[in-house]
Structures are given as structure tokens and as C-alpha cells.
KOLSEMI-800837 format. One record per residue (C-alpha): residue in three letters; x, y, z; chain. Coordinates in Angstrom, 1 decimal, padded with zeros to 4 digits. Layout:
<pts>
+------+--------+--------+--------+-------+
| rest |      u |      v |      w | kette |
+------+--------+--------+--------+-------+
|  ALA |      X |      Y |      Z |     A |
...
+------+--------+--------+--------+-------+
</pts>
This chain:
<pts>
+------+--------+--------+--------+-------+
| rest |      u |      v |      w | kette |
+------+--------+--------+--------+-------+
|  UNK |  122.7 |  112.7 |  063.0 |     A |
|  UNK |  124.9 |  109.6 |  062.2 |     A |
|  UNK |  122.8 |  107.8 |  065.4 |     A |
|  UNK |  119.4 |  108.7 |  064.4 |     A |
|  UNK |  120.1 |  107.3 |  061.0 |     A |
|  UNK |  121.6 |  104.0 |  062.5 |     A |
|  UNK |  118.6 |  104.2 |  064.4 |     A |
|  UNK |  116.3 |  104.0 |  061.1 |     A |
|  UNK |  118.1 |  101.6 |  059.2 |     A |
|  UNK |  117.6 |  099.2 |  062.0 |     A |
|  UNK |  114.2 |  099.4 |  062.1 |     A |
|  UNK |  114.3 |  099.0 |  058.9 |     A |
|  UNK |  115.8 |  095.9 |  058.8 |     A |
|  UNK |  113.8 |  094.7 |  061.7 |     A |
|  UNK |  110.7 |  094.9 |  059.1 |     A |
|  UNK |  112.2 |  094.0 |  056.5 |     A |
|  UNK |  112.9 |  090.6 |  058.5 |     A |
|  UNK |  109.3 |  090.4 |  059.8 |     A |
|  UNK |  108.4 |  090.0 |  056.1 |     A |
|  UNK |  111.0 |  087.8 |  055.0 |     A |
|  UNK |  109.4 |  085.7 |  058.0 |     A |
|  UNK |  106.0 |  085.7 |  057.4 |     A |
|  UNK |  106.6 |  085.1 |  053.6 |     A |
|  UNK |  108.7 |  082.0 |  054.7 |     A |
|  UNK |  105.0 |  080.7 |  056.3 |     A |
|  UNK |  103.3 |  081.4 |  053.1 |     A |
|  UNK |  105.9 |  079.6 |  051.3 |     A |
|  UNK |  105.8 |  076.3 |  053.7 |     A |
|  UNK |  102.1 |  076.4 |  053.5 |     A |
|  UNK |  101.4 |  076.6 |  050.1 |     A |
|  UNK |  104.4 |  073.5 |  049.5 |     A |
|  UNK |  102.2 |  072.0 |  051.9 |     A |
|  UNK |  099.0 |  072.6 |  050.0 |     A |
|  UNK |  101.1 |  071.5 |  047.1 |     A |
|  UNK |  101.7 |  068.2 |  048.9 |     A |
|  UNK |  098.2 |  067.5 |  049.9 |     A |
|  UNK |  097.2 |  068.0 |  046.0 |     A |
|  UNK |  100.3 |  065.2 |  045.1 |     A |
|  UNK |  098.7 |  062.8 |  047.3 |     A |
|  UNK |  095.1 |  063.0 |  046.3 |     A |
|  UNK |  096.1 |  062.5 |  042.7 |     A |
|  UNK |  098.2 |  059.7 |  043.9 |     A |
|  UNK |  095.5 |  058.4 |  045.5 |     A |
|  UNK |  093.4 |  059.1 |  042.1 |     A |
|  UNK |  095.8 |  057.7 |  040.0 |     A |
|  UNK |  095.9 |  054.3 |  042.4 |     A |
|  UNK |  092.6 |  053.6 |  043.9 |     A |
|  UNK |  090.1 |  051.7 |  042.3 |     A |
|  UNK |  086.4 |  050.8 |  042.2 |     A |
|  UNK |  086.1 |  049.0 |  045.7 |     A |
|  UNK |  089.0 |  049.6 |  047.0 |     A |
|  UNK |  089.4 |  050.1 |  050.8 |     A |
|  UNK |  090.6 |  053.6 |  052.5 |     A |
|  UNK |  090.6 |  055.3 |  055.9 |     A |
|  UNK |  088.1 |  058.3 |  055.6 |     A |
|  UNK |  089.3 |  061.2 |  058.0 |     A |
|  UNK |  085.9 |  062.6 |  060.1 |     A |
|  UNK |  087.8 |  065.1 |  062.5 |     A |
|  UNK |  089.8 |  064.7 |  065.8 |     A |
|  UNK |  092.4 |  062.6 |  064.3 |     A |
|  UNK |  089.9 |  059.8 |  064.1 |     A |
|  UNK |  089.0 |  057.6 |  060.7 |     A |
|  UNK |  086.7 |  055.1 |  059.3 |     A |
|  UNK |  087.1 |  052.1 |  057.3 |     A |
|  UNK |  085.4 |  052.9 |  053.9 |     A |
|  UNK |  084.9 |  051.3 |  050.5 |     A |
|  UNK |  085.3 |  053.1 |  047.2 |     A |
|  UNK |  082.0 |  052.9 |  045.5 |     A |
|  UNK |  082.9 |  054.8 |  042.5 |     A |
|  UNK |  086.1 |  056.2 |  041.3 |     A |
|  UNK |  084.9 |  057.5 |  038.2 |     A |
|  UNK |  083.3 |  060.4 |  040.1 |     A |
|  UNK |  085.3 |  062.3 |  042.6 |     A |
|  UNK |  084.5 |  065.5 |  044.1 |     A |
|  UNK |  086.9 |  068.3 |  043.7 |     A |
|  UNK |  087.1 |  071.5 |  045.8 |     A |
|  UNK |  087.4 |  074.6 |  043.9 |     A |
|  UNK |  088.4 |  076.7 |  046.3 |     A |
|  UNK |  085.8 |  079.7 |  047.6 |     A |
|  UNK |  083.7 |  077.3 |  049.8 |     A |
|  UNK |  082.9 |  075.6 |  046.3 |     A |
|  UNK |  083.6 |  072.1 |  045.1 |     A |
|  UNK |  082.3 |  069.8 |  041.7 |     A |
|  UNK |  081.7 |  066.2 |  041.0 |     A |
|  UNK |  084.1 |  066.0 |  038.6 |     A |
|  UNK |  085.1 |  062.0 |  036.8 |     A |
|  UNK |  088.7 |  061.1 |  037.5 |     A |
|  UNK |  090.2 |  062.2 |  034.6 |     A |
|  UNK |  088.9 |  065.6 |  035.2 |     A |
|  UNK |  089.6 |  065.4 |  038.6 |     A |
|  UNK |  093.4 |  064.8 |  038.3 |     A |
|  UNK |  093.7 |  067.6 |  035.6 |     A |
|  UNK |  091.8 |  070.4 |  038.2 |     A |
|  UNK |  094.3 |  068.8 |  041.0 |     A |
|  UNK |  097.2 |  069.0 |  038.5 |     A |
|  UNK |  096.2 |  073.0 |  037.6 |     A |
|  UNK |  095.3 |  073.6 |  041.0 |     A |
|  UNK |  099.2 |  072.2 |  041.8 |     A |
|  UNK |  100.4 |  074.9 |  038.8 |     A |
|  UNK |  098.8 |  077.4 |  040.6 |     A |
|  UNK |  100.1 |  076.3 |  044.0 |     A |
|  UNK |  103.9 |  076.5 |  042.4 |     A |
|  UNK |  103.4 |  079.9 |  040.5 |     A |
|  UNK |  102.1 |  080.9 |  044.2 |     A |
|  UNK |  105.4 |  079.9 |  045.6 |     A |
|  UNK |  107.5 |  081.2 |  042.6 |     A |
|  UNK |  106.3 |  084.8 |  043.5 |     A |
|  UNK |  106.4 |  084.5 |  047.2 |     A |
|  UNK |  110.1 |  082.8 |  046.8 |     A |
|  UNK |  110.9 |  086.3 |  044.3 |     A |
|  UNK |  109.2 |  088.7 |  046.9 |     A |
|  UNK |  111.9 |  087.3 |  049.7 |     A |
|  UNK |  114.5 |  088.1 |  046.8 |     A |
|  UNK |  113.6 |  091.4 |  046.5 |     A |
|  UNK |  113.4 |  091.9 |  050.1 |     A |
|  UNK |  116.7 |  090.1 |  051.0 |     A |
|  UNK |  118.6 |  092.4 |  048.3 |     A |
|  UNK |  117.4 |  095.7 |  050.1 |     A |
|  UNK |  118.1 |  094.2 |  054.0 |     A |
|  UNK |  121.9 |  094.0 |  052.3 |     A |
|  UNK |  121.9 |  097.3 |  051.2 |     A |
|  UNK |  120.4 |  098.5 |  054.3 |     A |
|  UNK |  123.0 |  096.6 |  055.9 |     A |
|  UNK |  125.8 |  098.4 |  054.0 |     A |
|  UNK |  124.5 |  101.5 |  054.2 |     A |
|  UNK |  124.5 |  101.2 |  058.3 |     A |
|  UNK |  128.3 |  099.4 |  057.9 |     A |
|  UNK |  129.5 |  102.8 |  055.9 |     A |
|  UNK |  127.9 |  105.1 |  058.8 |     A |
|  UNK |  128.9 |  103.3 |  061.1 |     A |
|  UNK |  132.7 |  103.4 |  059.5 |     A |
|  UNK |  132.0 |  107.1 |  059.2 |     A |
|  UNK |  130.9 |  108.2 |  062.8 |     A |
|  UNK |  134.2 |  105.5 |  063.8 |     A |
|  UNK |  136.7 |  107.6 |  061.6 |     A |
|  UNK |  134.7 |  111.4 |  063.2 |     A |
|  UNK |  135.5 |  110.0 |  066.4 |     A |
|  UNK |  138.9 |  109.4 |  065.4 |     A |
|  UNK |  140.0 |  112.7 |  063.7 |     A |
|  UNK |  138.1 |  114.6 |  067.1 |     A |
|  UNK |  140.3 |  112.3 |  069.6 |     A |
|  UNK |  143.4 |  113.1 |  067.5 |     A |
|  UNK |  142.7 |  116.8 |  067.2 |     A |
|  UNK |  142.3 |  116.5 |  071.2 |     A |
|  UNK |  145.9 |  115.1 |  071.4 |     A |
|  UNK |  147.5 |  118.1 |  069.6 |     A |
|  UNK |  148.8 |  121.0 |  071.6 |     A |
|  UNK |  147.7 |  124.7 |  071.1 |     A |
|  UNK |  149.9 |  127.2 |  069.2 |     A |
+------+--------+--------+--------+-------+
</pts>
């Protein structure tokens, strides 16, 4: 019986770690999202009308472009939507998208908690079965030893 419930436990735990796992990915993309938004209001906050930047257009390659207008920046909202939004705007939707990027993190970071605290009671419960099969095997090898009367 003991065996079958070591059995469990583990794969248990082997879950449990698969989760832990892929919740670490969701927590180092979203503080990576987070660190995109920190740059483009950087950028906002220091860029200016005709200023020089490096444009991304796909494949690792860049052009050479002049800033036209900061006063009007466009903003994605997210769902394949974005807005034309002036700067001041623009920082504050980057600065509550960033809000929303840490309370995101906050409750992925609280999930791993949760699911660290049960793999350690998991574990413990495997370490006392474990002790007890150890201490069956024990009493059955000393019974063994004993002569008959």
C-alpha cells in the first residue's frame, strides 16, 4: 500500500513542478513585457520633435528615421487594437499598462507560493511513509531473528 502511495505522491510532485515551471515562463515574460513598456516611456520621456531613431521593420534589420511629431504617439491596447494617443496620454496608458504587467506578476509569483507550500507537504508526507515502510521492514526483520517457543 505504502509503495503505491509513494508512487502518487511522486507524481504528484512531478506536476506540481511542471507548474511551478511553466509559471516561472509567465513570470519572465511578463517582466519582460514590463521592460519593453520601461523603455518606450523612456524613449517618450526623452525623444523630441526631430530627433533621430532606429525603426525596427523585421529580421533584425532597422532604418534611420526622424521623429516628425512626438506629441502624437500610437499606443497598442492590446486585442490587435492600438490609439493615437499625445504623449502625455501615451506615457500614462504605458505607465497602467506597466501596473497591470506587475499585478500580473504579483499573482503568478503568489500562485508559485501556493504551489511550492503543497510540493513541501507532499514532500513530507512521502518522507513519513517512507520512515514508516523503513521502521515495517524493521520490526518484520527483527521478528525473523527471534527463535520459536
Amino acid at each position: 500500500m505504502s509503495q503505491q502511495q509513494l508512487q502518487q505522491l511522486s507524481q504528484e510532485l512531478q506536476e506540481i513542478e511542471q507548474q511551478v515551471q511553466t509559471l516561472q515562463a509567465e513570470v519572465e515574460a511578463t517582466q519582460e513585457e514590463k521592460s519593453s513598456v520601461d523603455e518606450a516611456v523612456d524613449a517618450l520621456d526623452s525623444l523630441e520633435t526631430d530627433s533621430t531613431v532606429q525603426v525596427p521593420i523585421g529580421g533584425g534589420a532597422y532604418l534611420r528615421a526622424t521623429v516628425e511629431d512626438i506629441d502624437e504617439v500610437i499606443v497598442d491596447l492590446g486585442g490587435d487594437y492600438a490609439a493615437e494617443l499625445e504623449e502625455g496620454d501615451a506615457v500614462s496608458a504605458l505607465e497602467s499598462k506597466k501596473e497591470n504587467l506587475d499585478e500580473q506578476i504579483s499573482d503568478l509569483n503568489g500562485e508559485i507560493s501556493e504551489l511550492q507550500t503543497e510540493q513541501e507537504q507532499l514532500e513530507q508526507q512521502a518522507q513519513q511513509i517512507q520512515q514508516q515502510a523503513m521502521q515495517q521492514q524493521l520490526q518484520g526483520m527483527q521478528g525473523q531473528g527471534q527463535p520459536d517457543e
